[in-house]
C-alpha positions in Angstrom: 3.1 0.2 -20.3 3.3 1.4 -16.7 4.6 -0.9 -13.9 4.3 -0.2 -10.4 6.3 -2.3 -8.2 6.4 -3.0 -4.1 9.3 -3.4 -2.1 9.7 -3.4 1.7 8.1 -6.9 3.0 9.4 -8.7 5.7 9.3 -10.1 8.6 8.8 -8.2 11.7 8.1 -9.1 15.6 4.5 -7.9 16.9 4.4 -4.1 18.2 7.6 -3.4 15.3 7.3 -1.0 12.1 8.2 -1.7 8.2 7.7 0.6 5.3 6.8 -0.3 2.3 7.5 1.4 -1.0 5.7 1.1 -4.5 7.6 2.4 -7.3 6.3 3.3 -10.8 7.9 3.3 -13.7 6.3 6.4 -14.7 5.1 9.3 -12.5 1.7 8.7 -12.5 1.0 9.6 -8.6 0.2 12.5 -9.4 -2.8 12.0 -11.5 -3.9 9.1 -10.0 -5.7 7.7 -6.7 -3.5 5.5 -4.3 -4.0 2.7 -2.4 -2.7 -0.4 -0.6 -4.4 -3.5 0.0 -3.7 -6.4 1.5 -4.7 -10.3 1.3 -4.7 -13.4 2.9 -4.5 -17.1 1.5 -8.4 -18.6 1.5 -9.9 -14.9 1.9 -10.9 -11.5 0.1 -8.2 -8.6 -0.6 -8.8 -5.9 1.4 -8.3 -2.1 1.1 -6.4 -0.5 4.2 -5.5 2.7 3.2 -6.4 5.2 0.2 -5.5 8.5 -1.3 -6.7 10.7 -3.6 -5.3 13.3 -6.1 -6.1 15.8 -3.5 -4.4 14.2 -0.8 -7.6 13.4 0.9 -7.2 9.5 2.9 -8.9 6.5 4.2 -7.9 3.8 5.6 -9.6 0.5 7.3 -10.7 0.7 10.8 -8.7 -1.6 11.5 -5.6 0.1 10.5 -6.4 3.5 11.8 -4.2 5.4 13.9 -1.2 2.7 13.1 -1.1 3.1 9.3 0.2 5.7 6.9 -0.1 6.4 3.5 2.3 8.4 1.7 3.5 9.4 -2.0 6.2 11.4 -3.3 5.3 12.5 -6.9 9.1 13.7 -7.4 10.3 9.8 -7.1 7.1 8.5 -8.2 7.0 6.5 -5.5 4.4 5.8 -2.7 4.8 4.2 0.8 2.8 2.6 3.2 4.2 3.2 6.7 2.8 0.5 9.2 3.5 0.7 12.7 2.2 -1.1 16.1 2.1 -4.2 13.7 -0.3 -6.8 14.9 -0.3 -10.8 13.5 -3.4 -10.1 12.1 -1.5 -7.6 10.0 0.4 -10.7 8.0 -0.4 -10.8 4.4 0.6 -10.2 1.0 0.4 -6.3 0.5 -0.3 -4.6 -3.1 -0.2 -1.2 -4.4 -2.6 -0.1 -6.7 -2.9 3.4 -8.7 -6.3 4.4 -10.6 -7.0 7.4 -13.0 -10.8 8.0 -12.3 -11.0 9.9 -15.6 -10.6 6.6 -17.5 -10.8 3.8 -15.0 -7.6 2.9 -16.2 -5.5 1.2 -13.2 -2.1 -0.7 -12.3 -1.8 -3.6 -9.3 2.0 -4.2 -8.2 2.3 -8.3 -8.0 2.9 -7.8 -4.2 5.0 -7.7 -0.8 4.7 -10.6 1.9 4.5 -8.9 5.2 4.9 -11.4 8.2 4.0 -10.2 11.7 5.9 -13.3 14.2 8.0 -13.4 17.0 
């Protein structure tokens, strides 16, 4: 059974920068579409930033320009570089992976980002 796990959450003043890191416990990046996503108590989870096998991204307009995504299939690991952090950015964050093949897909159990001065 694959895990995929988030790390990098904290709490950071508006206008600062965090990184975030999801870590699988099998290197599955490769083969499979990336994304992050993010949620607030009392509303939907949301999709900020995608990537596919190809490398090809998206991300949510409004995260563009400030957010990164990123994977490095050596260390089967992906990131989720977030600068110019707003309040509105505060929320639990999740990595998610997806073989399209199969629809077969992981969800991390999430990384509380706080955005307070």
């Amino acid at each position: 059974q694959v895990e995929i796990t988030e790390s990098g959450g904290g709490l950071v003043e508006p206008g600062g920068s965090l990184r975030l890191s999801c870590a699988a416990t099998t290197n599955i990046f490769s083969i499979y579409d990336i994304s992050w996503h993010r949620q607030v108590p009392g509303q939907q989870r949301e999709r900020v930033a995608y990537m596919h096998t190809s490398g090809r991204t998206e991300y949510a307009d409004s995260v563009e320009g400030r957010f990164t995504i990123s994977r490095d299939n050596a260390k089967a690991t992906m990131y989720l570089q977030m600068n110019a952090l707003l309040p509105n950015d505060t929320a639990v964050y999740y990595c998610k992976a997806k073989r399209i093949l199969n629809g077969v897909e992981y969800w991390g159990k999430g990384t509380l980002v706080t955005v307070s001065s």
